[in-house]
C-alpha positions in Angstrom: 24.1 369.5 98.1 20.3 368.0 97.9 18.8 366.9 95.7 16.1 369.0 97.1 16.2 372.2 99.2 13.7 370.5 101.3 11.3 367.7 101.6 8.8 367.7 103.7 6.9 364.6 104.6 3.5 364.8 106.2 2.6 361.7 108.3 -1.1 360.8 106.5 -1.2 357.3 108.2 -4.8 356.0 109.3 -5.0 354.0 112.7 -8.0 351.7 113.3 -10.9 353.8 114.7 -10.7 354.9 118.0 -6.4 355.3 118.1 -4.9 358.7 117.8 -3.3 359.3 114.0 -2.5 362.3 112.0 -4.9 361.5 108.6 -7.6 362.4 111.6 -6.6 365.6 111.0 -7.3 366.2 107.4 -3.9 364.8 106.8 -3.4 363.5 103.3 -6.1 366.7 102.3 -3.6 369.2 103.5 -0.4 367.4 102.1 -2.3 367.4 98.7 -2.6 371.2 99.3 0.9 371.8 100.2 2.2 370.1 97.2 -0.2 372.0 94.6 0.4 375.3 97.0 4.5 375.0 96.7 3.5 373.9 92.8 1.8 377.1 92.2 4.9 379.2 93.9 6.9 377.5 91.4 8.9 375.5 94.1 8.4 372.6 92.8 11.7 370.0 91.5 15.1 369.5 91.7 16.9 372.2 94.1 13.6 373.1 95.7 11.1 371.5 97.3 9.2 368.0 97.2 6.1 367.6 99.2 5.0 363.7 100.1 2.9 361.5 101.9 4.8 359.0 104.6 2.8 356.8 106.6 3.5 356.8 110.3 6.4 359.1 111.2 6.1 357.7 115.1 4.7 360.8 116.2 1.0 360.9 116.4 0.9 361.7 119.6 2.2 365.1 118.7 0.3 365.0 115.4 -0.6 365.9 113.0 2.8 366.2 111.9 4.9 367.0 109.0 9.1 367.1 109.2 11.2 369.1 107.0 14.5 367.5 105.7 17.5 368.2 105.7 16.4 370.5 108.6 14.9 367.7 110.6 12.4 370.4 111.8 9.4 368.9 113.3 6.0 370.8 112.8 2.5 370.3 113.9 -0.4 371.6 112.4 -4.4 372.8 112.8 -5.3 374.4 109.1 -4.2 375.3 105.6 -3.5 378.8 107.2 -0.5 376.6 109.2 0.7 375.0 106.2 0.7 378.8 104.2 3.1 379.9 107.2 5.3 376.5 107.2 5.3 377.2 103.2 6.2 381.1 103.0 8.4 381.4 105.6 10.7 378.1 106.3 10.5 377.0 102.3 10.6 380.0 101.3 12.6 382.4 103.7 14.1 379.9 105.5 12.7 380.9 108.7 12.0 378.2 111.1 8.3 378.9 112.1 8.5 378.3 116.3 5.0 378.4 117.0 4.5 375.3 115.0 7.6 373.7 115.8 7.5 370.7 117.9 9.8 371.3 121.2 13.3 369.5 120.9 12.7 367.2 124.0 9.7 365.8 122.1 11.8 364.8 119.0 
């Protein structure tokens, strides 16, 4: 078993102005939310969940983006109202959220 249920790693890396990066997208503001959301929910620790920053995940493109081990799901993202899904129904319930899952052919 994991150490963690899940860990979820947001991509909060910061290109040079002008190149496509997830921290343009309020990156490292919503991973800070996440982590104090899942916190509140009491998920946080050993058997549950850890929220982190990573720096680039390769995937700005698609971004921003957060993956979810040891699911290896792939999500992007527009607003804390997207993280509240990601966080109450795949951390919690276990339910993969589609309509913020990346497609497979793009992972």
């Amino acid at each position: 078993m994991s150490y963690f249920k899940h860990h979820v790693f947001f991509c909060c890396n910061q290109r040079a102005a002008g190149e496509s990066c997830c921290n343009d997208h309020q990156a490292s503001a919503l991973q800070t939310y996440a982590k104090e959301r899942t916190a509140a929910l009491g998920l946080k620790g050993k058997g549950s969940v850890r929220v982190n920053k990573a720096g680039c995940l390769g995937r700005c493109d698609d971004g921003p983006v957060i993956v979810v081990y040891p699911d290896n799901v792939w999500y992007t993202y527009v607003d804390k109202d997207d993280i509240d899904e990601i966080i109450d129904s795949h951390l919690v319930h276990d339910r993969i959220v589609e309509r913020l899952r990346l497609p497979e052919d793009a992972q």
